[in-house]
N, C-alpha and C positions, 0 to 999 in steps of 0.2 A: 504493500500500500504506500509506502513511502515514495519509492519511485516514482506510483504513479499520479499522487500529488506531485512533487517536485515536478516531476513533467511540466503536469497540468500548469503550475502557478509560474515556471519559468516559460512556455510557451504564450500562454495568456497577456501576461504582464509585457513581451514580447511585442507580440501583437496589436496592442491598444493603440488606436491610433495612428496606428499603419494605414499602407495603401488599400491592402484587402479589405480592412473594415471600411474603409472612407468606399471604396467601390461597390462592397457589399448594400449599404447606405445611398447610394446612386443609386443602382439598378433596382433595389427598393420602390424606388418614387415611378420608377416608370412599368414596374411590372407588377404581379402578383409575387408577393414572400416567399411562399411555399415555393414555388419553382426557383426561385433563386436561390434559395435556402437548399431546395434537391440539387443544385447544380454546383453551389460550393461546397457541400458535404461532400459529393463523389470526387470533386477535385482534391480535397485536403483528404479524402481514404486513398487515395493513389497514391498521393506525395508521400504520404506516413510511410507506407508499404514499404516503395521503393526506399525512403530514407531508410527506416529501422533494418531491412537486409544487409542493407551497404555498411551500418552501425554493424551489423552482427559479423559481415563478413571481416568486417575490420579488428573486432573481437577476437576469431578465429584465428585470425593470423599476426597480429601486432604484439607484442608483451605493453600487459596494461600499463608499465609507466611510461610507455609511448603515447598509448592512447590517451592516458592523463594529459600529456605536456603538451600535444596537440590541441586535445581540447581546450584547456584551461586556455593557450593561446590563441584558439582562437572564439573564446567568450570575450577575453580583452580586448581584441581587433575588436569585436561587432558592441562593447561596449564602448570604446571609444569612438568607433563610427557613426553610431546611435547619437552621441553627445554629439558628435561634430555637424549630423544633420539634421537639418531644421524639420524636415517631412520628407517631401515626395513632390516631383516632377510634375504640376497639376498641366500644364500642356500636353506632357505625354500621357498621360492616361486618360485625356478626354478624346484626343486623339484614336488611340486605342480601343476605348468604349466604342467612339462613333462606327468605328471599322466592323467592331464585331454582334452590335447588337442587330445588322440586319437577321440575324439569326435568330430562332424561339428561345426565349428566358430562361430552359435552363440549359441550353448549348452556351447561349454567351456567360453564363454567369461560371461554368466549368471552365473554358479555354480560358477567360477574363484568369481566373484566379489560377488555373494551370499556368500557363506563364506567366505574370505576376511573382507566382511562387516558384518556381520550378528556382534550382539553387540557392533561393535568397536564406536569409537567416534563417529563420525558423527550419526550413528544409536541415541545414547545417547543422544545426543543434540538436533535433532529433537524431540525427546519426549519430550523432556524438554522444547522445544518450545513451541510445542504442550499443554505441560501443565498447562503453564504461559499466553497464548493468546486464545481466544476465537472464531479467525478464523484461523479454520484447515485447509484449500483449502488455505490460504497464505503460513501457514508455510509449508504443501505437496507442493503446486507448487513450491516455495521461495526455498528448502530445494531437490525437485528434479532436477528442472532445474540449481541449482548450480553443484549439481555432475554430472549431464551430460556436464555441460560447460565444467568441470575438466579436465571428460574424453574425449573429443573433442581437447579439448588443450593439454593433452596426445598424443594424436593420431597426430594430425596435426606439434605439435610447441613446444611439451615437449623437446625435444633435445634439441634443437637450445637455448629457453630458460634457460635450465639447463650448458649451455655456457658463459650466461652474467649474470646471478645470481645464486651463489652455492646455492646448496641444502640444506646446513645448515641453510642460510639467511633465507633461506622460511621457514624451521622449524622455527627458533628463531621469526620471525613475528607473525607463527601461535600461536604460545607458549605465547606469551605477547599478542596479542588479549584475546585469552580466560582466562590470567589472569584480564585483563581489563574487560571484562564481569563481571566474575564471580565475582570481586569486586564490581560495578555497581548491580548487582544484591542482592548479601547482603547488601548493604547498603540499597539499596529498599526495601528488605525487614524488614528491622532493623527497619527504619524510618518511615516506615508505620505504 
């Protein structure tokens, strides 16, 4: 169970505030929930999938204070890359939207978030979960059902939210989380 909270609350926390929810929350206004909501769920069960194998393969064959000293640096990078960026490219992902919503709601709202997501952090950190822990069905579940939360509070409360705490706040929290990991983690692996 631990696992699959930390997941959860490191994936989550991640998230807020991101492009996914901010998109999740667009395609809201112009479609029905449910289909957009069927379309980014089957996208983040994909991404998890393929991440948590790649974690595991990496498992299989690394000794874990590789896998430690990997990770942990690269929680720092995307902590401090978090800090350093203000949000997200709002040109480019209207652009993007425009291109793909000729499509039904929840084709666009899967590819939308398939690339979107494909590599970006959270992709990265599940793997990295994945390949530090040795149940996989915590950090898939822990690691999906976070970004579905996201995108659910996209959908429903993202606004209203983004009213009584600036967007930057959220960055700046996620940003110093995954520098707190990733410190947590090199030292665990140092001292091991």
């Amino acid at each position: 169970m631990t696992v699959f909270f930390s997941s959860f609350g490191i994936i989550f926390l991640a998230e807020l505030g991101d492009k996914t929810q901010l998109t999740a929350m667009a395609l809201a206004t112009r479609h029905p929930w449910k289909r957009i909501f069927i379309g980014i769920a089957l996208a983040f069960a994909l991404l998890n999938v393929g991440a948590v194998l790649v974690g595991k393969l990496l498992f299989a064959f690394l000794p874990l204070f590789w896998i430690k000293l990997v990770s942990g640096g690269l929680f720092l990078f995307f902590g401090v890359s978090t800090l350093r960026s203000g949000g997200f490219d709002e040109e480019e992902e209207e652009a993007e939207e425009r291109e793909l919503t000729r499509r039904g709601p929840v084709i666009t709202a899967f590819f939308m978030i398939l690339l979107a997501e494909l590599g970006d952090k959270t992709q990265l950190v599940t793997t990295s979960l994945a390949a530090q822990h040795e149940s996989l069905l915590a950090v898939f579940a822990g690691s999906t059902l976070a970004l579905w939360a996201v995108s659910l509070v996209g959908i429903f409360v993202g606004r209203q939210l983004t009213r009584f705490i600036p967007l930057a706040y959220v960055h700046r929290g996620a940003g110093t989380l995954f520098l707190i990991f990733g410190a947590v983690i090199l030292y665990q692996a140092l001292a091991g």
